[in-house]
KOLTORBA-826485 format. One line per field, with one value per residue (C-alpha): residue number from 1; residue in one letter; x, y negated, z negated. Coordinates in pm, 1 decimal, decimal comma, padded with zeros to 6 digits. Example, Ala and Ser with C-alpha at 12.3 -4.5 7.8 and 13.67 -1.06 7.14 Angstrom:
num c(1_2)
residu c(A_S)
east c(01230,0_01367,0)
north c(00450,0_00106,0)
up c(-00780,0_-00714,0)
***
This chain:
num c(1_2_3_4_5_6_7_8_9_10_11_12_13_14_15_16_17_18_19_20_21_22_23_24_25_26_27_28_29_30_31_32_33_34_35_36_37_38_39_40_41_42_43_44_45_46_47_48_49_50_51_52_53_54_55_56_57_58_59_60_61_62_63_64_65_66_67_68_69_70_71_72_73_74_75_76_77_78_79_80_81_82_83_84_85_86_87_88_89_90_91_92_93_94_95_96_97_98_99_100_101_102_103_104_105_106_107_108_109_110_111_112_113_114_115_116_117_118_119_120_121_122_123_124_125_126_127_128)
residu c(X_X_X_X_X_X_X_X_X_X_X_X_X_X_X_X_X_X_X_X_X_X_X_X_X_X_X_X_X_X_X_X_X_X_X_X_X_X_X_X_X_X_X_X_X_X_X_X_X_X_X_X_X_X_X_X_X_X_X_X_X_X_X_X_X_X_X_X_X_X_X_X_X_X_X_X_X_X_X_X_X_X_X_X_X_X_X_X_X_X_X_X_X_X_X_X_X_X_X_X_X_X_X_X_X_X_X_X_X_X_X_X_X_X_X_X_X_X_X_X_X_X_X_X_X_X_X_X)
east c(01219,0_00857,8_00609,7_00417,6_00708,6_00822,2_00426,7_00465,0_00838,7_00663,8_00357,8_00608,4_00900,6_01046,0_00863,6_01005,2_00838,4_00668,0_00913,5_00713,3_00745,6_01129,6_01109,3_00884,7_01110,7_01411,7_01275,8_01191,8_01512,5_01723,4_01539,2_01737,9_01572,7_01758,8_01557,5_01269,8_01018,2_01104,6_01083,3_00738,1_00625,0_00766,0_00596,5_00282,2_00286,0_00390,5_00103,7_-00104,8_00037,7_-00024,1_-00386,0_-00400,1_-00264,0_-00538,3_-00850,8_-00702,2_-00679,7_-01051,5_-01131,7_-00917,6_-01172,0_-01493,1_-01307,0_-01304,4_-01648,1_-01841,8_-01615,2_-01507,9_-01778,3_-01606,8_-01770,9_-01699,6_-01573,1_-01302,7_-01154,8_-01215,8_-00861,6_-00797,2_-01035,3_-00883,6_-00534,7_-00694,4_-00785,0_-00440,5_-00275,5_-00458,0_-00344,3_00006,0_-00115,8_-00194,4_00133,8_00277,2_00068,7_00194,6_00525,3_00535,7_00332,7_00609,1_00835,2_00639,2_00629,8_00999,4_01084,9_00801,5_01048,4_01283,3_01066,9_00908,8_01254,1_01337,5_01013,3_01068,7_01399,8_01627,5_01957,2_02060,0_02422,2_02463,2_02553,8_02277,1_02482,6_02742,3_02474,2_02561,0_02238,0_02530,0_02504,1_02070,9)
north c(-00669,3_-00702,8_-00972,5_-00732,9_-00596,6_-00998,6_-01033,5_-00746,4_-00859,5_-01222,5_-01080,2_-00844,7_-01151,4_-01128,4_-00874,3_-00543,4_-00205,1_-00005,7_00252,3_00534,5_00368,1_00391,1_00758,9_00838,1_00647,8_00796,4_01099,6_01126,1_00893,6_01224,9_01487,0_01726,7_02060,9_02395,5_02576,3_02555,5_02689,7_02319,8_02099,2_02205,3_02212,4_01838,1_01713,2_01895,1_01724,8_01398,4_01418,7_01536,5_01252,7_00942,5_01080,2_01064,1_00730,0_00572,6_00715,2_00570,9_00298,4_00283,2_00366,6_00062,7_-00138,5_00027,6_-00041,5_-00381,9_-00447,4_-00220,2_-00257,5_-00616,4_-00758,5_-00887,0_-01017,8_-00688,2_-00948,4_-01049,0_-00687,9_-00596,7_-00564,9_-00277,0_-00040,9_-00236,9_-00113,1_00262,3_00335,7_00195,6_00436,6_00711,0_00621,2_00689,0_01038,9_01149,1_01043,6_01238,8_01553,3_01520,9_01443,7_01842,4_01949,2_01802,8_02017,1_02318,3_02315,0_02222,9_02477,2_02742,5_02984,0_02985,7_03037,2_03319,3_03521,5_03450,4_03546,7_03919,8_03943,6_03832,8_03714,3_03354,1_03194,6_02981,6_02706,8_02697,5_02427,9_02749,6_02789,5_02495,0_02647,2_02618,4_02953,9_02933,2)
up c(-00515,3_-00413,4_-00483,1_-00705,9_-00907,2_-00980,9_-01094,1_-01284,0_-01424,3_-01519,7_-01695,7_-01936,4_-01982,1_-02331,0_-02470,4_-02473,8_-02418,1_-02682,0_-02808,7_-02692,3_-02339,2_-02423,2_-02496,1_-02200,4_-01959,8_-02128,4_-02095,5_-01708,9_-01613,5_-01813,0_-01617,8_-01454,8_-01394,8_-01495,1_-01221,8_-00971,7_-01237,5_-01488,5_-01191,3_-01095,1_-01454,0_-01476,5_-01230,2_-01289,5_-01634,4_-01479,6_-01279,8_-01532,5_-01788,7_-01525,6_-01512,7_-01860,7_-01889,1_-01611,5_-01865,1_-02136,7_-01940,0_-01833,2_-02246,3_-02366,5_-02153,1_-02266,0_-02628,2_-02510,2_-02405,6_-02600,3_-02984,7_-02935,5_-02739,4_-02477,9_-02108,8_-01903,9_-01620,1_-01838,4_-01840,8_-01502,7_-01445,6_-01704,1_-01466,6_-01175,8_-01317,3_-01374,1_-01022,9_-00936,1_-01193,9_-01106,8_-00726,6_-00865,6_-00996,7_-00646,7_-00506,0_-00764,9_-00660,5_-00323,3_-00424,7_-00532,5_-00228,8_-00051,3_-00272,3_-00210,9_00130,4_00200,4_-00004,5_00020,1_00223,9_00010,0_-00345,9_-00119,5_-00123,4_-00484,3_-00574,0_-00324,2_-00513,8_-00246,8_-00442,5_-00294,1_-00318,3_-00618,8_-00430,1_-00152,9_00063,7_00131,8_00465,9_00690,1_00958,3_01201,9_01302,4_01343,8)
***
């Protein structure tokens, strides 16, 4: 475990996640895509969700400074915490690059009607 995930662990002891943090994490842990087309769409709206979640982020501080009155200094951390969440969104948006480009040959056929095995491990690339 790293030093920032026990900070992390500390700051959240004994109080448990909002229930639509439940959902969303139940949600995403549950994932399992029926086909190439749901994958991509998931983690397009994954990415698209994260970067979301880091402008709320930055509004909950505005909220902060400009509704409550509080010293912007004092909430620093919330847009410290938005950059770092928006950080995440890019590593999702290479995460299906990555996807893309590992599999951009073989979405290529699909797409020119080439029929593949079901199971795709039947080629061992033994023969190649």
């Amino acid at each position: 475990m790293t030093a920032l995930t026990e900070t992390a662990q500390q700051a959240a002891s004994g109080v448990a996640a909002p229930e639509d943090w439940r959902v969303l994490a139940d949600r995403v842990a549950n994932f399992a895509p029926e086909d190439d087309t749901a994958l991509i769409t998931f983690m397009q709206g994954e990415t698209a969700g994260v970067l979301a979640y880091a402008d709320a982020l930055e509004q909950a501080r505005e909220n902060c400074v400009n509704d409550v009155g509080l010293d912007p200094a004092a909430v620093q951390g919330l847009t410290t915490s938005s950059e770092h969440v928006s950080e995440v969104s890019e590593r999702l948006a290479e995460a299906l690059k990555e996807f893309l480009t590992v599999y951009s040959e073989v979405l290529e056929l699909r797409a020119n009607g080439v029929t593949l095995p079901f199971d795709g491990r039947w080629f061992t690339g033994e023969t190649a």
